[in-house]
N, C-alpha and C positions, 0 to 999 in steps of 0.2 A: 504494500500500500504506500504508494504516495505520497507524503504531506509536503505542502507550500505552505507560503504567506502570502497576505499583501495589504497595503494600509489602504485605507479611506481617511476621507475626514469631511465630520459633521458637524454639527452644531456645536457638542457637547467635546470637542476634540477629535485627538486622532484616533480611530482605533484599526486593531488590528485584526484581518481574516483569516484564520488556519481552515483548510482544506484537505482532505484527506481521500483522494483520489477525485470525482466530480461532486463531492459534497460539503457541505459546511460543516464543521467539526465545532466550530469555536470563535466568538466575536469578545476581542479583549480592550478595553478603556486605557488609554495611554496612563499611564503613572501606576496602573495594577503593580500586582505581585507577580507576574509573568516578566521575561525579558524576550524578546523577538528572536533571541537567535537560539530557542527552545523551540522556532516552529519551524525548522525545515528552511530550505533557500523560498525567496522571495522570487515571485511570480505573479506573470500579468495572465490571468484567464478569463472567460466571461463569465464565470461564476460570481465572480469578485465585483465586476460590473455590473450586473445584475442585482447582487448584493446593494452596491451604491446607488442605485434606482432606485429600487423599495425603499430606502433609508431616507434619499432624499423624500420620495411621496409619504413616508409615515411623518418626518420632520415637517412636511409641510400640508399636515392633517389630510393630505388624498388618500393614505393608504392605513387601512384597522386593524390587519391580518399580514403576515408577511408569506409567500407561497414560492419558497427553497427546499430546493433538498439538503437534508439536517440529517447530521450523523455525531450527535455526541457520545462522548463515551461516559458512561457512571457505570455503578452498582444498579442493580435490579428495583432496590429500592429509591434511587435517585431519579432513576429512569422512570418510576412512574409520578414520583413528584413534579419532575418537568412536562412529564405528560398531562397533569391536572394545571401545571401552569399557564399552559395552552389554548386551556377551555376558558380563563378568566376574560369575558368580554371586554374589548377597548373600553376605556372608559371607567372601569369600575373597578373594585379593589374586594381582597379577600382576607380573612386572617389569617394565621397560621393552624387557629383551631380549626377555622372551617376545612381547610382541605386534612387535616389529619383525623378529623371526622369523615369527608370523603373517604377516604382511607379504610376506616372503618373502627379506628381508636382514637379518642378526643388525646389519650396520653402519650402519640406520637408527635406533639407540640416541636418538640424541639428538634427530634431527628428530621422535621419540615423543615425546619428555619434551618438546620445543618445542610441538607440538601439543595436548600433554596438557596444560602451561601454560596454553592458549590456548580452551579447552573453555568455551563458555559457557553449560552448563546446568549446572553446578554441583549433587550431588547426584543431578541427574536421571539424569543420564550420568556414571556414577560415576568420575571420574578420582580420587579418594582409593583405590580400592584397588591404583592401581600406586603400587608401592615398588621400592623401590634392590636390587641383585642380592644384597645382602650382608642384607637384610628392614628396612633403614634406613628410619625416613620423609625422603623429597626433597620439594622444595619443593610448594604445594600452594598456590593463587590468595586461597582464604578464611584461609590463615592454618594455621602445623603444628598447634598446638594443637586447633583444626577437626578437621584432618585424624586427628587420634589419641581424638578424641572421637566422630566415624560409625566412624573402624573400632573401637574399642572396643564403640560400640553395636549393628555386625553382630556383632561375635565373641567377645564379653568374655573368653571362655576363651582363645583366643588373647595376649590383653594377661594374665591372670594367668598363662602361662606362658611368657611369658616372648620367645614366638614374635615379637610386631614390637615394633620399636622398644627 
């Protein structure tokens, strides 16, 4: 298997695309905990381009859903937390009880917010819209200010009233 890189840059910064053969593996926020030359030589493909499309239409409220092929790697359990992160409709937010009640145990609280840490499509897989039970933002990989800048961008009406954060 393959893996490339290649950077975009958004709104929110530069970030970085890992690839791992025709799929998207991994979207990382310039200043993370990753270092770029952990992803393979850097490359120009249309995946990447493609990638910078949606990005731009989701930055500029055209786009609710992003529709890539995604290949992360986790644990079985991670993998289905990112799966429930998926289903969070633009716009709206979830807690970390709610989906470990999806799950099917209100007391997988935390191993959520661990996996939901660990999420690496960034954006793609919207782990910014789980918040704290109380509507707090918890921590969030690209950084809280990030995190209160997409959910702003889904909901603005929600940040002027007052509803997160």
């Amino acid at each position: 298997m393959s893996t490339v890189h290649g950077v975009i840059k958004t709104p929110l910064g530069e970030v970085t695309l890992i690839a791992h053969d025709e799929s998207l593996a991994a979207v990382h926020f310039a200043g993370g905990r990753h270092r770029r030359e952990e992803f393979g030589e850097r490359a120009e493909m249309p995946l990447f381009t493609e990638v910078e499309r949606q990005f731009a239409e989701y930055f500029e409220r055209r786009r609710t859903e992003f529709e890539l092929p995604l290949a992360p790697r986790g644990e079985p359990f991670q993998l289905r937390v990112w799966e429930l992160l998926k289903e969070i409709p633009y716009g709206e937010t979830r807690t970390y009880g709610e989906l470990a009640r999806r799950l099917g145990d209100v007391n997988y609280s935390q191993a959520v917010g661990a996996a939901n840490g660990q999420n690496p499509l960034s954006v793609i897989v919207p782990c910014h819209r789980v918040i704290g039970a109380d509507g707090s933002l918890t921590g969030y990989a690209g950084g809280l200010d990030r995190k209160r800048y997409l959910l702003a961008l889904e909901e603005p009406s929600a940040v002027e009233a007052g509803r997160l954060f």
